[in-house]
N, C-alpha and C positions, 0 to 999 in steps of 0.2 A: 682378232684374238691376241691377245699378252702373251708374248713368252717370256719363261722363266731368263732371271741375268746369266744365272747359269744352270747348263746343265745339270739334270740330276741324278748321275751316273752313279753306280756301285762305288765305286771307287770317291766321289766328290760326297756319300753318302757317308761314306767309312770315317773320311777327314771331317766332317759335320757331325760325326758321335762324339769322334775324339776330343773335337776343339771345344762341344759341352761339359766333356767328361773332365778336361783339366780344367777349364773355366769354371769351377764349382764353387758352390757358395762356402761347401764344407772342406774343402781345398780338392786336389786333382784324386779322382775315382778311380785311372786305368784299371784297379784293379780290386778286389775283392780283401785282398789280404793287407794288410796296416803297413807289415813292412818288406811288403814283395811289391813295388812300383815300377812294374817291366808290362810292357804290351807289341805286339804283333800287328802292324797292318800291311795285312797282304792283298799284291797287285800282280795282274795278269803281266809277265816279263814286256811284252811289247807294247806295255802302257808304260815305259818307263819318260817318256819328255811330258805324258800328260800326268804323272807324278810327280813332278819335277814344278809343275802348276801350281797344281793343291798342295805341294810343300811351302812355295812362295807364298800363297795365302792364308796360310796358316801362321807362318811366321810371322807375315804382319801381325797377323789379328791377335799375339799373341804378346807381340811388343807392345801393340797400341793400349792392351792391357798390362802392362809393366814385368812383363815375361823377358825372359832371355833364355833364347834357341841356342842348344849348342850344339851346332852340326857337326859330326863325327863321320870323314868321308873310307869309307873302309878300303876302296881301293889304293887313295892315295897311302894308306897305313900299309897294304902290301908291297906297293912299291918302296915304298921307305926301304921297309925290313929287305928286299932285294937287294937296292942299293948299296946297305950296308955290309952286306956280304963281300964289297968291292966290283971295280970292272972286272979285272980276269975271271973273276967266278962267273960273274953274269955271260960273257964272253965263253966261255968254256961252254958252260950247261946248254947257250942258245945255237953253240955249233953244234954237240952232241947232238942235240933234240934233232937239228936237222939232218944230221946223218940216222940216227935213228929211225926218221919220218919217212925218209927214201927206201930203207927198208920193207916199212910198213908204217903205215900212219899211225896206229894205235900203240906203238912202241914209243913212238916220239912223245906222244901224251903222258901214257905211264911214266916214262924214263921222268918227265917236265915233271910231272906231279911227282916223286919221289924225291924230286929236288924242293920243292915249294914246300910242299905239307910240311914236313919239320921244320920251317920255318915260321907256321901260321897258328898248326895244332896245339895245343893243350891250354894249361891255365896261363903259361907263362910266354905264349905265342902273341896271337894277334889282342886277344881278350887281355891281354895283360896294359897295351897299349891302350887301346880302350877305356879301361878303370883308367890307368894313368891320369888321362886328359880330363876326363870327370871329375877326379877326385884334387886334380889341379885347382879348378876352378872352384869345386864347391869350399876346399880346404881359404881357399881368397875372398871366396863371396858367401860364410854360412849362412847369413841371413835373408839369400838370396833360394836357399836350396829348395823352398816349396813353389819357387816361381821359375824354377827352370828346367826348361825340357833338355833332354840329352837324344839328339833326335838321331841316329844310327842308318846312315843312306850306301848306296853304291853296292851294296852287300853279292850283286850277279859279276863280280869282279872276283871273288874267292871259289867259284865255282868250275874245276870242280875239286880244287885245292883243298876247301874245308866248308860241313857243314854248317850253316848259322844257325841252328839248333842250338849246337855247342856253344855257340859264342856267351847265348843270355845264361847257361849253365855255370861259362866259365868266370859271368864276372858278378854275379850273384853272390853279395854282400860284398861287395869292393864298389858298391858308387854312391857311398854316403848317402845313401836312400833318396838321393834325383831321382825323379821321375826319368824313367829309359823308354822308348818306341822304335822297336825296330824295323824299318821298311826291309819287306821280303816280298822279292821277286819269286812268283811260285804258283803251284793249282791248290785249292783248299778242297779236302775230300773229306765227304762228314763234317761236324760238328768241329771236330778236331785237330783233324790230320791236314800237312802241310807236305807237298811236294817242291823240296829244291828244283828253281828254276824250271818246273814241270819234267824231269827228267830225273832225278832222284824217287826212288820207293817210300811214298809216303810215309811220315815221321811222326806216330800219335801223341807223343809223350812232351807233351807241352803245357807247362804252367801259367805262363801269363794268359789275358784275357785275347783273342786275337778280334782284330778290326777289320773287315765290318761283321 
C-alpha cells in the first residue's frame, strides 16, 4: 500500500485550505469581506514544532509562487518593548516578582502581569508594532501588497500578559489591506469560540474566517 508524502493531519489540512485560499485565481479569499483580509489558524498548543513545519511549507510554496512571507514574531516584539524599558526596570520587576513568588506563587504572576500588560495592551501596545512592520513594507513594496502574506507566529509568548483576540481588533485598518493570518495556540469550541492557549474562557466574538 502507498502512503501519503504527508500526513493528513487537522492541522496539515488547515494549511492546505489556506494555501488554496490565497493561491486564487481571483486573488487571496481568507475571507469573505473585500476589505477585511485577517484570518485565524488555530493549533492545539503542543503542536507548536509541528507548526513550525507546515509554516516552512507554506512559505515555500508561496515564494515559489512569487509570494512574500512576512513573518511577524510576536514574542520577539515583547521582548523588544521590555528591553526598552531599560535593565534596572527589568532587574527591578524580575526581583520583585520573585519575592512576591516566595510569598505565594500567584502573587508573583499577578504582580509580572501588571508590569507587562501596559506594555503590550491597547491600540498603541503590541498591535501598534505590528501595523508598524506591515505597513513598512507594504508602504516600499505596493505593488507587491496582494502577494504578500503578513504571517503573525509565536503569539503563546503574550499569554497570559494579553489576549490575541485583541491584537486583529487593534490593528484592523492599519495593514494597508495585506492579507494577515494569525497562528493561535488555543482549543476551538463551536463554530466559533477560541480558547487562549486552552486556558482562557472562550472568546466568541471573532470576525475573521478561522482555519481549519
Amino acid at each position: 500500500m502507498n502512503e501519503p508524502l504527508f500526513e493528513r493531519t487537522p492541522l496539515a489540512e488547515a494549511f492546505a485550505a489556506l494555501r488554496r485560499d490565497l493561491i486564487h485565481d481571483d486573488g487571496p479569499r481568507i475571507s469573505t469581506m473585500r476589505n477585511y483580509r485577517f484570518a485565524i489558524l488555530q493549533y492545539v498548543p503542543d503542536q507548536e514544532f509541528k507548526l513550525r513545519e507546515q509554516v516552512q511549507r507554506l512559505t515555500s510554496d508561496l515564494t515559489a509562487n512569487g509570494w512574500m512571507v512576512l513573518a511577524i514574531d510576536l514574542q520577539k516584539l515583547l521582548f523588544d518593548r521590555i528591553r526598552a524599558q531599560g535593565q534596572e526596570w527589568v532587574d527591578r520587576v524580575i526581583e520583585m516578582e520573585r519575592r512576591m513568588a516566595k510569598i505565594e506563587r500567584p502573587r508573583g504572576l499577578n504582580y509580572l502581569t501588571s508590569k507587562i500588560t501596559p506594555l503590550v495592551e491597547g491600540p498603541d501596545g503590541i498591535a501598534a508594532d505590528v501595523s508598524r512592520t506591515i505597513c513598512t513594507y507594504a508602504d516600499a513594496h505596493p505593488e507587491q501588497v496582494d502577494r504578500t502574506l503578513a504571517l503573525i507566529g509565536r503569539a503563546g509568548a503574550l499569554y497570559p500578559f494579553f489576549r490575541s483576540s485583541a491584537l486583529l481588533k487593534h490593528i484592523d485598518g492599519r495593514t494597508r489591506n495585506v492579507p494577515v493570518v494569525l497562528l493561535y495556540p488555543g482549543l476551538r469550541t463551536g463554530s466559533t469560540g477560541l480558547s487562549f492557549m486552552g486556558e482562557i474562557d472562550p472568546d466568541h466574538d471573532y470576525r475573521p474566517r478561522i482555519y481549519p
